[in-house]
Residue, then its C-alpha position, 0 to 999 in steps of 0.5 A: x716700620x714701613x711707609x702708610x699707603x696714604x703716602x704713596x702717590x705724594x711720595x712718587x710725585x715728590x720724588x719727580x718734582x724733585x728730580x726734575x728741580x734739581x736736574x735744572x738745578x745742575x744745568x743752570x747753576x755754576x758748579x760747585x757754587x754755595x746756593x747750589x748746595x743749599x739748594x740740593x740739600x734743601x730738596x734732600x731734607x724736605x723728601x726725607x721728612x715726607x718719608x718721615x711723615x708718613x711712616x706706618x708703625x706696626x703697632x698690635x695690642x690685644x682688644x680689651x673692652x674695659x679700656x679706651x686707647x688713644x685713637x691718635x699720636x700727639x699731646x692731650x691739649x683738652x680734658x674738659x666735660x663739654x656739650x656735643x653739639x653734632x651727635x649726641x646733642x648733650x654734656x660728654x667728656x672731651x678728650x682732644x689730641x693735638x698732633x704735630x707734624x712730626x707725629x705719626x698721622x694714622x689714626x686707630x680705633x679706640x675701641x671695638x664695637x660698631x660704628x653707627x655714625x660716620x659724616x664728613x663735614x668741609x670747614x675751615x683750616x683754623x689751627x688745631x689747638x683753636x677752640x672752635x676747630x672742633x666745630x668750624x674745620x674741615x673734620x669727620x665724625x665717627x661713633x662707635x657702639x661698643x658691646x657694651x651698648x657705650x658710644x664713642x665719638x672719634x672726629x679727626x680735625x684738619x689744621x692749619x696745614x692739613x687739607x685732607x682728612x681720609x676716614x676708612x669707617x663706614x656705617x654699621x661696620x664691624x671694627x676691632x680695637x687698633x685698627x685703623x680708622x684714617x689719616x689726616x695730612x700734615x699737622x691736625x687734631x683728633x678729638x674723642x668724647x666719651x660718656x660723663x663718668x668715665x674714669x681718665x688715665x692721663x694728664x693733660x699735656x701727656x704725649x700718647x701714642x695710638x694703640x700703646x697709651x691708655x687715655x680712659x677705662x669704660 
């Protein structure tokens, strides 16, 4: 386990801000007085979940083109057959993961092959699990060609919290299966549409793991 380079800068101007809050705290505060405890606590308890949020396991697997891993850690909130209405402009099947802060935010590749598509779009911050977040929030698109000639649409979605998404994918770049494709900041959700017919492996409300659960076989 080890610390997503996402974090860096947040972590250092963390860390002195909070610092400096409670250097102030300890000159303008009584000694020993309870809202200086809770105070100091407080900011202990907030550094330690930003460490927590952005944490980086290492998670290899073995590529497989057969299968579609989950490109996210979260709960499956969609199994639904739906129309894409930004790419491929027809009927797929929609798979969406909901990621809680508490859930590791670095997103992977579901499967290997090309990308053909990547496109950011700037939106609002409705909360995750909304319908329409799929279509109105902030969110970036990416397809991927697998070698199969199948095409995998991947978009990661900001939350209510979130207010910035970050994606690595560039077009017609080569990536491999479980690599990464980005990271989204505090609370999000990440879509995947996949072509009518494909076989599902999980339930909805299942909780998956990026690079370790199996959501479909192509």
């Amino acid at each position: 386990m080890s610390i997503h380079r996402e974090g860096y800068k947040i972590l250092i101007l963390g860390f002195i801000i909070l610092l400096v809050f409670n250097i102030l705290d300890a000159i303008l505060l009584p000694d020993k007085t309870t809202l200086k405890w809770i105070l100091g606590l407080g900011s202990t308890s907030l550094y330690i979940f930003l460490l927590f949020f952005f944490r980086w396991p290492e998670r290899e697997l073995e590529p497989d083109p057969r299968l579609v891993y989950a490109p996210a850690d979260g709960k499956v909130v969609v199994i639904e057959e739906t129309v894409e209405k930004e790419y491929f402009k027809d009927q797929r099947l929609q798979i969406s993961i909901f990621m809680s802060p508490f859930n590791v935010h670095s997103n992977r590749y579901p499967v290997s092959g090309r990308v053909k598509y990547v496109d950011y779009h700037p939106g609002h911050y409705m909360v995750a699990w909304h319908p329409k977040s799929s279509e109105l929030n902030e969110r970036s698109t990416i397809v991927i060609e697998t070698g199969m000639g199948k095409e995998i649409l991947v978009r990661q979605i900001a939350g209510a919290v979130a207010r910035r998404i970050v994606t690595y994918a560039k077009k017609d770049q080569i990536v491999k299966q479980g690599d990464e494709l980005g990271f989204i900041k505090f609370g999000s959700r990440v879509d995947i549409f996949l072509p009518i017919g494909t076989e599902i492996e999980i339930p909805i409300l299942q909780q998956v793991r990026a690079n370790k659960s199996i959501i479909a076989k192509i």
